[in-house]
N, C-alpha and C positions, 0 to 999 in steps of 0.2 A: 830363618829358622827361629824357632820360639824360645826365650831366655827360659829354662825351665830350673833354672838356680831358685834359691829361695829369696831373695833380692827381686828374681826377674817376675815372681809368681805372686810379691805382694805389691810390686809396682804396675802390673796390671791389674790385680783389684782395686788399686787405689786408683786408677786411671778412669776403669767402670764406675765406680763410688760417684767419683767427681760426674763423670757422663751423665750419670741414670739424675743427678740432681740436678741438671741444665737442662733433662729432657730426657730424651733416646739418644746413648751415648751414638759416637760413629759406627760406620763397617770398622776403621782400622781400630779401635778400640779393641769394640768385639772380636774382631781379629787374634788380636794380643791377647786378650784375656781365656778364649776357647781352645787358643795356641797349647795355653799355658796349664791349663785348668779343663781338662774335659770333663762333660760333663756339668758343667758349672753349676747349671740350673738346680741339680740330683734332681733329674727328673726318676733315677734308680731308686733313690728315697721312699720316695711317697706317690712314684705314677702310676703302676700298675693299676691298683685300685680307681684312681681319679680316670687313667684312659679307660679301662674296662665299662666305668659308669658313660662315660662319653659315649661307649661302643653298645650298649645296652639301650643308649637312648635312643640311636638313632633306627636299633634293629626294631626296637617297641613302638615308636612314634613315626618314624618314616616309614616303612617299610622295606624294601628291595632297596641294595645298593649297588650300582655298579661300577662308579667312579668316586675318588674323594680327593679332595685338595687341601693342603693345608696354608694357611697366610702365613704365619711365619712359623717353619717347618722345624726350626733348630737341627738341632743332629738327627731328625725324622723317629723319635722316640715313639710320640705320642700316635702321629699319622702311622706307621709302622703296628702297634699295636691294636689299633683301631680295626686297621686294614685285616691285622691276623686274624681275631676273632670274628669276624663279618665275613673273610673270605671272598675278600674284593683283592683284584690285582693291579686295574687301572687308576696310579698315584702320580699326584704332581703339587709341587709345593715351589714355595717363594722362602726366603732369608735374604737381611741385611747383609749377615757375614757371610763370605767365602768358605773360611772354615767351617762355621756349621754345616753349611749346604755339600763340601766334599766328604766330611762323616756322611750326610745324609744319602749320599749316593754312593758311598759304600757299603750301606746297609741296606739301601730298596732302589729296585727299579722302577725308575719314572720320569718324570720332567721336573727337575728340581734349578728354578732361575735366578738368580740373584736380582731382588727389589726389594726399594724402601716403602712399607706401607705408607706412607707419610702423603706420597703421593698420591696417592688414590684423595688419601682425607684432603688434599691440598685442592685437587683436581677429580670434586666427584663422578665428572662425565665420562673420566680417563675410564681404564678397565684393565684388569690384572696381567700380566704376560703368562697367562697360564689357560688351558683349554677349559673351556664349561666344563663344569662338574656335578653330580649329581646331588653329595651332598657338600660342602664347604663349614672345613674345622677353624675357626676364632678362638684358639685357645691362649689364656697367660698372655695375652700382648695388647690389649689394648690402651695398657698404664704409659706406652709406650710413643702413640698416636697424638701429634696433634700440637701445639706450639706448648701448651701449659702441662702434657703429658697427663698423670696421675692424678693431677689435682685439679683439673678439671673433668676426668671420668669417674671421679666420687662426686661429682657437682653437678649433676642434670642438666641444671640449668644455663652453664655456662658453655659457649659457640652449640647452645643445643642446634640450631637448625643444619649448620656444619655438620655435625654428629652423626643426625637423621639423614642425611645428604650423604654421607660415607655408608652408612651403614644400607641404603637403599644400594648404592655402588656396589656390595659385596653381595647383596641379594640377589639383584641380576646377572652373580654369576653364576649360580646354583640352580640346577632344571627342578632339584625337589625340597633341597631346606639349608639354611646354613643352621651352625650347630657355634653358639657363643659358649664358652667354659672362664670362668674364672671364679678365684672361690675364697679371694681374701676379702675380710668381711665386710670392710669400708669401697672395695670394689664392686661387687657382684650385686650388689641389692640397686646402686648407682645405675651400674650400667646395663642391667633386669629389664628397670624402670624404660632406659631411651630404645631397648629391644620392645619392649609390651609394647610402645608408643606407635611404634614404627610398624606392629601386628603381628608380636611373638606373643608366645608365655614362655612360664617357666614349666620345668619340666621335670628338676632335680634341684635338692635344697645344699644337699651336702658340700657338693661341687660345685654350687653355683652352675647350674646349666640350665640355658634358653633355646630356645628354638625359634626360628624366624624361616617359616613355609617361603617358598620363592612365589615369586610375584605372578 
């Protein structure tokens, strides 16, 4: 059971704090901290709008959707709102944490499985535990991916060919596009660039959002 004392709720952020600066903290982290803190992200905040632009893109640039997956789904806020406005029912998503993923399956029906993207980028031949999907959501996580995390997806240039090599892995899961979102400023223009490379564009400035057609 989750410490939800004030004590137990800044000892998990301090936990994540530490995490997120050595990398992608753990599942058991995230665990404690989502326990503790729902919500964490507010994706209630500021998501509506940022999902809504997500779900506008794909209606305008893809066209027809009839499956959608999200890589790391959190509490299925973003995949969930996507889904509503577009009026697609067939959802499946991945998360590190436990907890997010049993929020996320109590708010949508779908295949929601517990995995570290990490693997994928580790092993770009591997393939997601999740069915093909039509189109494939990349949102707010890629600062996450990768040994040097953040600081090397503001740096193109660094384990580019890894990068390219991951992101070609998420492609071929997608029958018609994946959809990258991230929209902090030192992020998105970073990791635009290894999407353009790989034969996306961009597609929205606000949100930082790319599109990368399937292979």
């Amino acid at each position: 059971m989750a410490d939800l004392s004030a004590w137990g709720v800044a000892r998990a952020r301090a936990g994540y704090a530490i995490g997120t600066i050595l990398g992608r903290p753990k599942a058991c982290v995230l665990d404690r901290v989502f326990a503790a803190c729902p919500d964490f992200y507010r994706m209630r905040d500021y998501g509506d709008e940022r999902m809504d632009a997500v779900a506008d893109v794909i209606r305008d640039e893809v066209g027809s959707c009839a499956s959608l997956g999200d890589v790391s789904v959190y509490e299925g806020y973003t995949l969930g709102r996507v889904a509503a406005r577009l009026g697609v029912s067939d959802l499946s998503g991945c998360d590190l944490s436990q907890v997010a993923l049993d929020r996320a399956r109590a708010e949508l029906a779908g295949t929601f499985v517990p995995y570290d993207l990490n693997r994928l980028y580790q092993d770009p031949t591997s393939t997601l535990p999740l069915p093909q999907v039509d189109v494939l959501l990349v949102c707010e996580c890629l600062y996450y991916v990768g040994p040097f995390g953040d600081l090397a997806w503001r740096r193109p240039w660094i384990c580019r060919d890894r990068k390219l090599a991951f992101l070609a892995a998420l492609r071929r899961h997608a029958r018609k596009a994946v959809v990258f979102q991230h929209f902090g400023a030192r992020q998105k223009e970073a990791i635009g660039r290894l999407v353009v490379e790989a034969g996306g564009r961009k597609v929205e400035d606000r949100w930082g959002i790319w599109l990368l057609p399937a292979a």
